[in-house]
N, C-alpha and C positions, 0 to 999 in steps of 0.2 A: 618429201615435202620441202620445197622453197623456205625460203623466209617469208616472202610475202603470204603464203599460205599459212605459214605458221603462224603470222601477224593478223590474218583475218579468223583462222582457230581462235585464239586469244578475245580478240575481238566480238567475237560473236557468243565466245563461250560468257563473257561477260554481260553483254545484254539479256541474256539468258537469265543471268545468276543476278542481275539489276531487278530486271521487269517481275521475275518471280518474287524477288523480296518486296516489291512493291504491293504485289498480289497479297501474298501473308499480310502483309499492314494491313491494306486495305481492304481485305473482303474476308484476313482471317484464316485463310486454308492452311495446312498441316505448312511445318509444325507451328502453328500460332501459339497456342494453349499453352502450349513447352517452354516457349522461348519467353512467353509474358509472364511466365509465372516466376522463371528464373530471373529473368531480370527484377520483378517485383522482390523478389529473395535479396539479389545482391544492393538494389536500391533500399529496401527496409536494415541489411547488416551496415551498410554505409554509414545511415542516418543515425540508428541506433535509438533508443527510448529518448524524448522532448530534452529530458533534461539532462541526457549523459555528457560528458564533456570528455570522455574517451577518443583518442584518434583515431583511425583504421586501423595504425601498426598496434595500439593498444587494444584496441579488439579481436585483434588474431588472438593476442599475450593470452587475452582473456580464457577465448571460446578453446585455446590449446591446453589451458590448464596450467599455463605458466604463473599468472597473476593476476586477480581476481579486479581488473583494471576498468572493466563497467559499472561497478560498486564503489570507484574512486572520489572521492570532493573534495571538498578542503575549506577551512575557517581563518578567520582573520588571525592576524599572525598575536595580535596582542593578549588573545585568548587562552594561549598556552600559561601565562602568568598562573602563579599559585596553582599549580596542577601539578601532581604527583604520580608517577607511572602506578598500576595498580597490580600488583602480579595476581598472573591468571595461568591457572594450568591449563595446560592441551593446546596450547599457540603452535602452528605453521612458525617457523624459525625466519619464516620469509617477511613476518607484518612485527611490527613492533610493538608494546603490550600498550594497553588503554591506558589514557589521564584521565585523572579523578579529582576533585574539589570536593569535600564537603565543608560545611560551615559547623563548629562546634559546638552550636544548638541546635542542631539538625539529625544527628546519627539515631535517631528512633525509629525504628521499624525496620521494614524491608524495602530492598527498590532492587528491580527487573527490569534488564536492561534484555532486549532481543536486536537480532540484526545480523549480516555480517562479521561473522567472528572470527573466521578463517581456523578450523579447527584441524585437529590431524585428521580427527574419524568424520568431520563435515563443515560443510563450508558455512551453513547457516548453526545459529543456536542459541542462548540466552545464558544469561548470568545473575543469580543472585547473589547481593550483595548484603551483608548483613550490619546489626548497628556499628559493631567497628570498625568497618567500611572496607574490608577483606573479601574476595568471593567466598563463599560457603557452600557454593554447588554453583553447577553446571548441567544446561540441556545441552543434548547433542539433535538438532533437526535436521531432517535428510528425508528425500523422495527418491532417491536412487536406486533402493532396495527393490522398490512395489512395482507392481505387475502392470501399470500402468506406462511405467517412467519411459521416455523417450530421449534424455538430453540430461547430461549429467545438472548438479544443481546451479555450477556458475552460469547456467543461462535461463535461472528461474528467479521470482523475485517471491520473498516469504514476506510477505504483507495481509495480515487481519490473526489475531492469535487471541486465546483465553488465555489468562492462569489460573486452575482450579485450586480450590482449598486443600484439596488431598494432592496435590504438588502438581497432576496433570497439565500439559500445555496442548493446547487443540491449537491449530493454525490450519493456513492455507497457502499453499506453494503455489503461485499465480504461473501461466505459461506453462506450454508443453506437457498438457495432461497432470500436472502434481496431485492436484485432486486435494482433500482436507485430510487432517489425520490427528491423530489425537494417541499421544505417549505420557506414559507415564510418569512419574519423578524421579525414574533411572533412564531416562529417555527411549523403553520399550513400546513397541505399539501396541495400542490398546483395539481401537481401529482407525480403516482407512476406505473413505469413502473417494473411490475414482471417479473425474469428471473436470468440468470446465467449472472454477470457482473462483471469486474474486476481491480482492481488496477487505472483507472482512468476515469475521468469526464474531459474532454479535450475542451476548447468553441476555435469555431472557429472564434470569434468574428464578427458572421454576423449570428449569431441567429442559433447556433448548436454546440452540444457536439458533439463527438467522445469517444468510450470505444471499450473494450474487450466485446467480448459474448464469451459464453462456458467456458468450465472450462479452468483453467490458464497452467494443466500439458499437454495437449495433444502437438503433434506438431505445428500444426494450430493453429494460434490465429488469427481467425476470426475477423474486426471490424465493429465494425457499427458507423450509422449518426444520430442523435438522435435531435430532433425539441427540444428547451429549452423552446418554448411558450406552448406544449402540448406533451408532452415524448412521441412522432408518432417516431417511427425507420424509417428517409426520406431514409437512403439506406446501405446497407450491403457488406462489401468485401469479399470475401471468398479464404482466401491463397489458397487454390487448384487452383484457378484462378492466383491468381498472379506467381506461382511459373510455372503453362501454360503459363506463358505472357511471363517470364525471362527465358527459358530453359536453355541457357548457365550460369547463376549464382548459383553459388551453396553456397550458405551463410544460411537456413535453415536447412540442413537435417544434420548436422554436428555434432549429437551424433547418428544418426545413425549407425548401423551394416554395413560395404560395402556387408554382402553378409550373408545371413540368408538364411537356406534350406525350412525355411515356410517365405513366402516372409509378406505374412501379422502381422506378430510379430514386423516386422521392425516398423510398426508406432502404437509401445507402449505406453502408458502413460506413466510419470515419469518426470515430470519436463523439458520435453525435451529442450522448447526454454523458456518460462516465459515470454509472453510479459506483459510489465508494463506500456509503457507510449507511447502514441499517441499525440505528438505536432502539429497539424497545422499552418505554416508560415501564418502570419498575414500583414494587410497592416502597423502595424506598422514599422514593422523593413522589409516589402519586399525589397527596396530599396538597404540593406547590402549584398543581395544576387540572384544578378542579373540573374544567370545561373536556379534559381529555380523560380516557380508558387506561387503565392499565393494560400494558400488550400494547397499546396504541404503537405506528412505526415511524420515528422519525429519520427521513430518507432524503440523504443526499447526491445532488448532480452536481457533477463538479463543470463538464462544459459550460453550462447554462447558466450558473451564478445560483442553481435552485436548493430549497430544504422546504421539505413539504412533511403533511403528517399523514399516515393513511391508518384506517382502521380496516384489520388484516381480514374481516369475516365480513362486514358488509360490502370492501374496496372502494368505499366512499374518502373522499380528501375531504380532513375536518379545517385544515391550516394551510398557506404556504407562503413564499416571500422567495422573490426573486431582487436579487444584485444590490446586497447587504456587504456580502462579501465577495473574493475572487476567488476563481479558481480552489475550491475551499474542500476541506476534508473536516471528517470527527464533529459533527453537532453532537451536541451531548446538553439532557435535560440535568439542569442545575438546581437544586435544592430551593435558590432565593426564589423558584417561578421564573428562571429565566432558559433562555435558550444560548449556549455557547458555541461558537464556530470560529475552526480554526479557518482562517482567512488567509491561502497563499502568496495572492498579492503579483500572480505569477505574469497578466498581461501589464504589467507598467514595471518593468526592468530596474527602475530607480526605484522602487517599494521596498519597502520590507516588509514581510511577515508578520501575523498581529491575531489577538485574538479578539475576535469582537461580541457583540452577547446582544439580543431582542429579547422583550418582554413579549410573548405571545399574545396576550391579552391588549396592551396599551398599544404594540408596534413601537414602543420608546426601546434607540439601541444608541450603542456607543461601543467606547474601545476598552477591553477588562484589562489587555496586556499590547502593547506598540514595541514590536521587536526594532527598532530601529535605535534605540539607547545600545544595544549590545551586537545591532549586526545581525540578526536572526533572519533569515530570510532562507525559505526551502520552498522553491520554484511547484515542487509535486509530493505528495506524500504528505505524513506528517500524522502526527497525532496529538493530544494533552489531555490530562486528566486533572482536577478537581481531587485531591487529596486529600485525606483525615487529619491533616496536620494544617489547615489553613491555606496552603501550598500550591500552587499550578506547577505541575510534571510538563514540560514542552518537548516533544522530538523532532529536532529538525535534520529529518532524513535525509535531505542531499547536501547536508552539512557535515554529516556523520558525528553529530553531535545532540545530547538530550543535557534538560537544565531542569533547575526548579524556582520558581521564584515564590517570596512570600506576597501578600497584600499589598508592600509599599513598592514591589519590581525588583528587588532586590535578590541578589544570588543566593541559595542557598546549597545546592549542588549541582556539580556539572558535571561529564562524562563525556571524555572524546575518545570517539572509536579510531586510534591516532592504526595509519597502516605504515607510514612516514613521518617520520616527526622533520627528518631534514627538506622530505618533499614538500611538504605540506598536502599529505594524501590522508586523508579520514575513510574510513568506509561506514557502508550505508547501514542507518539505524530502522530498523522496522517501527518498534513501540519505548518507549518507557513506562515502568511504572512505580507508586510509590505506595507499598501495601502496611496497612497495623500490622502490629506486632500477634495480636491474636487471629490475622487472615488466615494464616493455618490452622489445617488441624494438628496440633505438634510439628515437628519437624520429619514429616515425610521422608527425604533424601535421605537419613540416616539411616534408610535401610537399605539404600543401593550398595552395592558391595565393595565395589573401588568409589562409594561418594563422588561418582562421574567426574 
């Protein structure tokens, strides 16, 4: 064979290998499926979760098991002031130990800090701290073990958790099959319900969670009822139902297309609603909010700007309020009759983080806490709780940092999940919280054998 033959070989072998990849675009033939879905893979590792701020070369570090570099953020530098390393047994030698602040009227009770820990026996777990501000135990959380697991835990994110009175902690391992699972105050499993679950562990305080099933982007965020004695699913809502029950409310489908010539594109995946959080009204605070049921579910979307009320047996919506707040996590019914949400703040960049609160009844809302005094701003995620001590508990997760403030804003503990102090790298906090002294029953742990 010539040259020139060899140069029209060449030639031709390429039109060849053009017009066929032309063909796969455009009509789809082998291998399409392959090649779109991998690319979809390496385009989703690239981008990595909205708000991770990881490189590539940090998410190799990550996904290799070197350093837990997708669960990294960081806080303004002024914040490290008055903070105290806190020694915590069972650290990775690779992250350096948590700061701690408390204020010296402040050490009463318990606070429960969960998130990224980086432990020897597990990368997720929690910490209780006790009044003299010492840990006093330790969980250790992990899906690695269970007959489900796909991916080790650094590519799971442990967001919606209990803490029960007899020490138990139920959570939910979001991604890659974790499914819920609920151990005990030696961090043994108690059980483990496999499956697709999400963003929270919700107890109705009459012996039952509430979470998400299915994945978190569809439009549908299905819920379920979940037995906390033995993870049995007692009963399942299914938004196509609710949204048959409400035909005149149109408060879901609100990123929808109004009019798509293939009508079934209309219910794409993408983030559509995000539901995140499932409160049921308790007989604590029933009394503040008479027009509602106890059970009643207060449920949040976080795409949408929504928090709506449904009652779980007829699936009728008694309430809802759309774009109070942004991008928001954790409503939670408040004793005074109000409604509190934490407000991420996440589409206007210059924001901070805040909490804001509606009167159900009037629609009178305002601001309870404006993270922008201290810099508080956590783009996704997030929790706070209403405390026995007067106290707002705040977490802000992609800060890797939880606070407490009293009534007048003011500090009264703080906890940085420091993974660098000279980096300024924090890792990611799931929940805080700030429990009585009598939330247990005794001190549970003390019967673990090595006190975990």
């Amino acid at each position: 064979m010539n040259n020139v033959q060899k140069a029209a070989l060449v030639y031709l072998l390429a039109m060849v290998v053009f017009f066929y990849g032309y063909a796969v675009s455009r009509f789809k033939v082998f291998p399409h499926a392959y090649l779109e879905s991998a690319v979809k893979e390496i385009e989703a590792f690239v981008a990595g979760d909205a708000h991770e701020k990881s490189s590539v070369i940090e998410k190799l570090q990550n996904d290799a098991g070197f350093a837990p570099l997708r669960f990294t953020y960081g806080v303004h530098e002024d914040l490290y002031a008055n903070h105290v390393p806190l020694e915590t047994p069972g650290l990775k030698d690779r992250r350096d130990r948590p700061l701690v602040f408390i204020d010296e009227a402040h050490t009463e009770g318990y606070r429960v800090i969960v998130g990224s820990m980086d432990f020897e026996e597990a990368f997720w777990g929690a910490l209780l701290i006790g009044p003299g501000g010492d840990v006093i135990h330790r969980w250790t959380l992990s899906t690695e073990h269970l007959p489900q697991n796909k991916d080790p835990d650094l590519l799971k994110v442990l967001y919606g958790v209990h803490v029960g009175s007899d020490g138990s902690m139920t959570f939910s391992m979001q991604e890659s099959a974790g499914g819920i699972v609920k151990v005990d105050a030696c961090s043994n499993e108690i059980w483990n319900l496999p499956g697709e679950f999400h963003h929270t562990v919700s107890s109705d305080g009459e012996g039952a969670y509430w979470s998400f099933v299915g994945s978190q982007y569809t439009l549908d965020q299905d819920m379920v009822k979940i037995s906390a004695e033995t993870g049995e699913i007692l009963h399942r809502i299914d938004m196509t139902e609710v949204r048959a029950a409400n035909p005149h409310i149109h408060i879901w489908d609100l990123t929808l297309p109004v009019y798509d010539p293939k009508p079934e594109r209309r219910y794409r995946t993408g983030n559509l609603t995000h539901g995140n959080d499932i409160d049921p009204l308790g007989q604590d605070v029933a009394a503040s909010f008479e027009q509602f049921e106890v059970g009643d579910l207060l449920v949040s979307y976080a795409t949408t700007n929504l928090v709506f009320i449904l009652d779980p047996d007829t699936l009728k919506v008694k309430w809802w309020r759309i774009g109070l707040s942004d991008y928001h996590h954790d409503p939670d019914w408040e004793s005074d009759g109000r409604i509190t949400i934490y407000s991420n703040e996440r589409r206007r960049e210059e924001n901070f983080s805040r909490i804001v609160y509606i009167d159900p009844v009037t629609f009178e809302d305002g601001v309870t806490f404006d993270g922008a005094a201290i810099r508080f701003r956590s783009p996704a995620n997030g929790m706070h709780q209403r405390t026995g001590y007067n106290t707002r508990m705040i977490t802000s997760a992609n800060q890797g940092w939880a606070f407490e403030v009293d009534d007048a804003g003011e500090t009264v503990f703080s906890f940085i999940n420091s993974y660098s102090r000279d980096d300024n790298k924090t890792l990611f906090i799931s929940d805080a919280l700030r429990l009585m002294p009598e939330y247990f029953d005794g001190k549970p742990w003390e019967a673990c054998t090595d006190n975990n």
